[in-house]
C-alpha positions in Angstrom: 124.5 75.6 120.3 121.0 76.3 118.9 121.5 79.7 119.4 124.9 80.0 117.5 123.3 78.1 114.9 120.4 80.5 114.2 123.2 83.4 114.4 125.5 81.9 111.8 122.4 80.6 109.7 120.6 84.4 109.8 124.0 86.0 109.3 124.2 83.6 105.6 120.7 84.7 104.6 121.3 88.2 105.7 124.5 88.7 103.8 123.5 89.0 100.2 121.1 92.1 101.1 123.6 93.7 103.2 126.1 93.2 100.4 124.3 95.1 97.5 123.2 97.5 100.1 127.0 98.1 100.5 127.0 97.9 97.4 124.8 100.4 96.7 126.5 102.9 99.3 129.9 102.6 97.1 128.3 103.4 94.1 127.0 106.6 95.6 122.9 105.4 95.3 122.5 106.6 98.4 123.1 110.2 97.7 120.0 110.3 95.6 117.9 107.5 97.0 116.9 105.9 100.1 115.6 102.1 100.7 112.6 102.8 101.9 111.8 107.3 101.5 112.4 109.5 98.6 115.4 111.7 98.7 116.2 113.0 94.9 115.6 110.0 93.2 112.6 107.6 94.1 112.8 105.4 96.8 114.3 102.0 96.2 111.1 100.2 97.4 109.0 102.2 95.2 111.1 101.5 92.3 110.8 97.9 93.0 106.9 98.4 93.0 106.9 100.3 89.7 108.4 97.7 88.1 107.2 94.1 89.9 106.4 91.7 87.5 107.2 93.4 84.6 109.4 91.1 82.1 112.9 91.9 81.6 113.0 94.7 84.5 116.7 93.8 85.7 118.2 94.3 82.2 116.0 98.1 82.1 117.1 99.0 85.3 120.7 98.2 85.0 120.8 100.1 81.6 120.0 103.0 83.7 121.7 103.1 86.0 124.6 103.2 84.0 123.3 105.1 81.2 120.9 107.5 83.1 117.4 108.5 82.6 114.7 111.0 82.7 111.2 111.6 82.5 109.8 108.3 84.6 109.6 109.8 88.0 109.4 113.3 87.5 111.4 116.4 86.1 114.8 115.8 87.8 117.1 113.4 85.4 118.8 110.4 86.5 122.6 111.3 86.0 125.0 108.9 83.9 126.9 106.5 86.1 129.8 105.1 83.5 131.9 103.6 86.0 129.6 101.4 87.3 130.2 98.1 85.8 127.4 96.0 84.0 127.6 93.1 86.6 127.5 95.3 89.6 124.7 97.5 87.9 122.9 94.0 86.7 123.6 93.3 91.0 121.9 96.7 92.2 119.1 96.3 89.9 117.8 92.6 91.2 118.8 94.3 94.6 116.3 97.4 94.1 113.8 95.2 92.6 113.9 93.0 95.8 113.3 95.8 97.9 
Protein backbone atom coordinates (compact mmCIF):
# COMPACT_ATOMS: atom_id res chain seq x y z
CA UNK A 1 0.00 0.00 0.00
CA UNK A 2 2.93 2.27 0.89
CA UNK A 3 4.49 1.52 -2.17
CA UNK A 4 1.47 2.41 -4.48
CA UNK A 5 1.22 5.43 -2.56
CA UNK A 6 4.77 6.77 -3.20
CA UNK A 7 4.03 5.73 -7.04
CA UNK A 8 0.86 7.62 -7.41
CA UNK A 9 2.31 10.54 -5.07
CA UNK A 10 5.76 10.78 -7.36
CA UNK A 11 3.69 10.27 -10.54
CA UNK A 12 1.57 13.93 -9.33
CA UNK A 13 4.82 15.67 -8.64
CA UNK A 14 6.41 14.36 -11.66
CA UNK A 15 3.65 15.30 -14.08
CA UNK A 16 3.98 19.00 -14.46
CA UNK A 17 7.78 18.69 -15.64
CA UNK A 18 6.97 15.92 -17.90
CA UNK A 19 4.11 17.93 -19.21
CA UNK A 20 6.02 21.12 -20.44
CA UNK A 21 8.76 18.80 -21.47
CA UNK A 22 5.99 17.34 -23.88
CA UNK A 23 5.27 20.37 -24.26
CA UNK A 24 8.29 21.50 -25.36
CA UNK A 25 8.73 18.44 -27.88
CA UNK A 26 5.38 19.69 -29.73
CA UNK A 27 6.47 23.01 -30.13
CA UNK A 28 9.58 21.75 -31.92
CA UNK A 29 12.26 23.13 -28.84
CA UNK A 30 13.86 20.21 -29.11
CA UNK A 31 15.14 20.55 -32.60
CA UNK A 32 17.34 23.36 -31.50
CA UNK A 33 17.74 22.74 -27.80
CA UNK A 34 18.42 20.11 -25.40
CA UNK A 35 17.56 19.99 -21.47
CA UNK A 36 20.66 19.61 -20.32
CA UNK A 37 23.59 20.00 -23.80
CA UNK A 38 23.71 22.47 -26.50
CA UNK A 39 22.42 21.55 -29.85
CA UNK A 40 21.69 24.89 -31.96
CA UNK A 41 20.30 26.90 -29.46
CA UNK A 42 21.70 26.90 -25.75
CA UNK A 43 20.81 24.37 -23.56
CA UNK A 44 17.66 24.66 -21.52
CA UNK A 45 19.56 24.48 -18.22
CA UNK A 46 21.96 27.05 -19.16
CA UNK A 47 19.29 29.31 -20.12
CA UNK A 48 17.72 28.88 -16.82
CA UNK A 49 21.19 29.86 -15.28
CA UNK A 50 21.58 33.01 -17.44
CA UNK A 51 18.59 34.23 -16.35
CA UNK A 52 18.05 32.95 -12.38
CA UNK A 53 16.89 35.65 -10.35
CA UNK A 54 16.65 38.18 -12.69
CA UNK A 55 13.14 40.07 -12.35
CA UNK A 56 10.55 39.54 -14.89
CA UNK A 57 12.47 36.66 -16.76
CA UNK A 58 9.24 34.61 -17.65
CA UNK A 59 7.61 37.49 -19.44
CA UNK A 60 11.37 37.98 -21.59
CA UNK A 61 11.60 34.55 -22.35
CA UNK A 62 8.20 33.99 -23.49
CA UNK A 63 8.40 37.14 -25.79
CA UNK A 64 11.07 35.19 -27.39
CA UNK A 65 10.21 32.53 -27.97
CA UNK A 66 7.39 33.71 -29.85
CA UNK A 67 8.98 36.62 -31.33
CA UNK A 68 12.58 35.36 -31.81
CA UNK A 69 15.90 36.68 -31.00
CA UNK A 70 19.53 37.16 -31.71
CA UNK A 71 22.69 38.25 -30.49
CA UNK A 72 22.43 36.75 -26.60
CA UNK A 73 24.08 33.47 -27.15
CA UNK A 74 26.03 33.81 -30.14
CA UNK A 75 25.73 34.57 -33.97
CA UNK A 76 22.96 31.97 -34.87
CA UNK A 77 19.31 33.82 -34.50
CA UNK A 78 16.51 32.41 -32.62
CA UNK A 79 13.79 31.87 -35.37
CA UNK A 80 10.13 33.37 -34.92
CA UNK A 81 7.69 30.92 -33.41
CA UNK A 82 4.09 32.76 -34.17
CA UNK A 83 2.05 29.83 -33.52
CA UNK A 84 3.00 29.32 -30.32
CA UNK A 85 0.41 30.75 -28.10
CA UNK A 86 1.27 33.28 -25.25
CA UNK A 87 0.10 30.93 -22.39
CA UNK A 88 1.97 27.86 -23.70
CA UNK A 89 5.08 30.18 -24.38
CA UNK A 90 4.48 31.92 -20.76
CA UNK A 91 4.32 27.70 -19.81
CA UNK A 92 7.76 26.83 -21.57
CA UNK A 93 9.40 29.80 -20.22
CA UNK A 94 8.81 29.07 -16.21
CA UNK A 95 9.55 25.43 -17.54
CA UNK A 96 13.15 26.36 -18.96
CA UNK A 97 13.77 28.60 -16.12
CA UNK A 98 13.12 25.60 -13.82
CA UNK A 99 15.53 23.57 -15.45
Amino acid sequence: MRTLLFLCLSAVLASPALADLQLAKAKNCMTCHGVDKKVIGPAFKDVAAKYKGEAGAGDKLAGKIIKGGSGVWGPVSMPANPQVSEADAKKLAEWVLQQ
